[in-house]
C-alpha positions as a printed NumPy array, in Angstrom:
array([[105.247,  93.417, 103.399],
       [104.12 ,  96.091, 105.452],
       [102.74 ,  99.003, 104.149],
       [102.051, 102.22 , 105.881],
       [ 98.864, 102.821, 104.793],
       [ 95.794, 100.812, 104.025],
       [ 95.083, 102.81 , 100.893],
       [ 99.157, 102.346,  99.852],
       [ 98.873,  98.698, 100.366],
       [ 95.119,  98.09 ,  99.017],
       [ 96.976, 100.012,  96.007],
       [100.321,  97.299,  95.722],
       [ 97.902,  94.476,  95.959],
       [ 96.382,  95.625,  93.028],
       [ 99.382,  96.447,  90.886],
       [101.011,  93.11 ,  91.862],
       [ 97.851,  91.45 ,  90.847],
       [ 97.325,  93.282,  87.847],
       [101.367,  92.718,  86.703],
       [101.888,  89.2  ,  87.846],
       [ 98.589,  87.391,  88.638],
       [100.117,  87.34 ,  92.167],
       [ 97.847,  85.326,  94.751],
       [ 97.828,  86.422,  98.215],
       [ 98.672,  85.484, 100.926],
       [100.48 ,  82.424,  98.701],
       [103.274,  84.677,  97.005],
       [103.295,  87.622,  99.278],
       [102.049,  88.329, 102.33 ],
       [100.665,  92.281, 103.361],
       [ 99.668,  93.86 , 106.122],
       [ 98.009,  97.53 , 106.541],
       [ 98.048, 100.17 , 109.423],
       [ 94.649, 102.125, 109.957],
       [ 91.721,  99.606, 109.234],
       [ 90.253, 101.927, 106.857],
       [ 85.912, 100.269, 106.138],
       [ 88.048,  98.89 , 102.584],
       [ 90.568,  97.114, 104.084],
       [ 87.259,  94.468, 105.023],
       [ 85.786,  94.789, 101.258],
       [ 85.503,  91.331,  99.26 ],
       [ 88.489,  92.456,  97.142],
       [ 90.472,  93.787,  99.457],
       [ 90.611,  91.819, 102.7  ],
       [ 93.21 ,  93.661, 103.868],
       [ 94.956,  92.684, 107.456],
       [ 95.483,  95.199, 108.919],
       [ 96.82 ,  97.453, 112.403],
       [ 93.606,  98.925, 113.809],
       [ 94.944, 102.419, 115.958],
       [ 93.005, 103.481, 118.443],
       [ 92.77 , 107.139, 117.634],
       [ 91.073, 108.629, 120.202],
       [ 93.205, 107.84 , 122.412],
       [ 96.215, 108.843, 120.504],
       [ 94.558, 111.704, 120.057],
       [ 93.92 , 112.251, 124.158],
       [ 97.664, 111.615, 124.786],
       [ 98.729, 114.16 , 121.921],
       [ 96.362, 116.811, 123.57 ],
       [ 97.917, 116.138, 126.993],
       [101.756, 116.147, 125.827],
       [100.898, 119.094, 124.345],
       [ 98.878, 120.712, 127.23 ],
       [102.108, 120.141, 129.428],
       [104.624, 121.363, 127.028],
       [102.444, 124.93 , 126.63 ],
       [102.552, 125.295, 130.776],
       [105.514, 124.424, 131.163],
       [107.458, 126.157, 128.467],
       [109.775, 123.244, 128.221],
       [109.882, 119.964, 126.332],
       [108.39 , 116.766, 127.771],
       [110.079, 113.727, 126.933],
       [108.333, 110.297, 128.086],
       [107.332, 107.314, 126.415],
       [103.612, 106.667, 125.59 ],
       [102.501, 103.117, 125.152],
       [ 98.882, 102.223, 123.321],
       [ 97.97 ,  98.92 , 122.443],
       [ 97.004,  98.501, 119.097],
       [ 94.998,  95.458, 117.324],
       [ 96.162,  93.146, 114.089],
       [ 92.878,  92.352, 112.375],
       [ 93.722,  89.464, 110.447],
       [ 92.034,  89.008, 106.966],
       [ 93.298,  86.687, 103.852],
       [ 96.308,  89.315, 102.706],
       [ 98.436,  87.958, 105.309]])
């Protein structure tokens, strides 16, 4: 399953273990997005999508620096590679 948040999934491993006694990765597999420092705890070890927000965040500024001069939408496609950290949820 993929969740999207670490904090939402760190929060359905929990209830499924707490409900069923599920075992990861064995009856379900998860997977974050964010790589939050408690995705890695012992209890957790979350996998996880690491983002690289700064430069999301650089892109976002520019889009929007170009939309403000020129008055106008801008329509493009922005690719940024993003990194799986694998850990024993998935």
């Amino acid at each position: 399953m993929l969740c999207p948040n670490d904090l939402f999934a760190i929060g359905f491993m929990d209830r499924l273990r707490s409900l069923s006694g599920g075992r990861l990765p064995n009856d379900l597999r998860i997977i974050g997005f964010d790589d939050i420092p408690m995705a890695g705890w012992e209890s957790s070890q979350l996998t996880t999508i690491r983002l690289p927000v700064a430069a999301m965040a650089a892109r976002a500024t520019d889009v929007i620096a170009r939309i403000v001069a020129q008055n106008e939408p801008v329509e493009e496609r922005i690719w940024i590679p993003c990194r799986l950290i694998e850990r024993a949820s998935a």
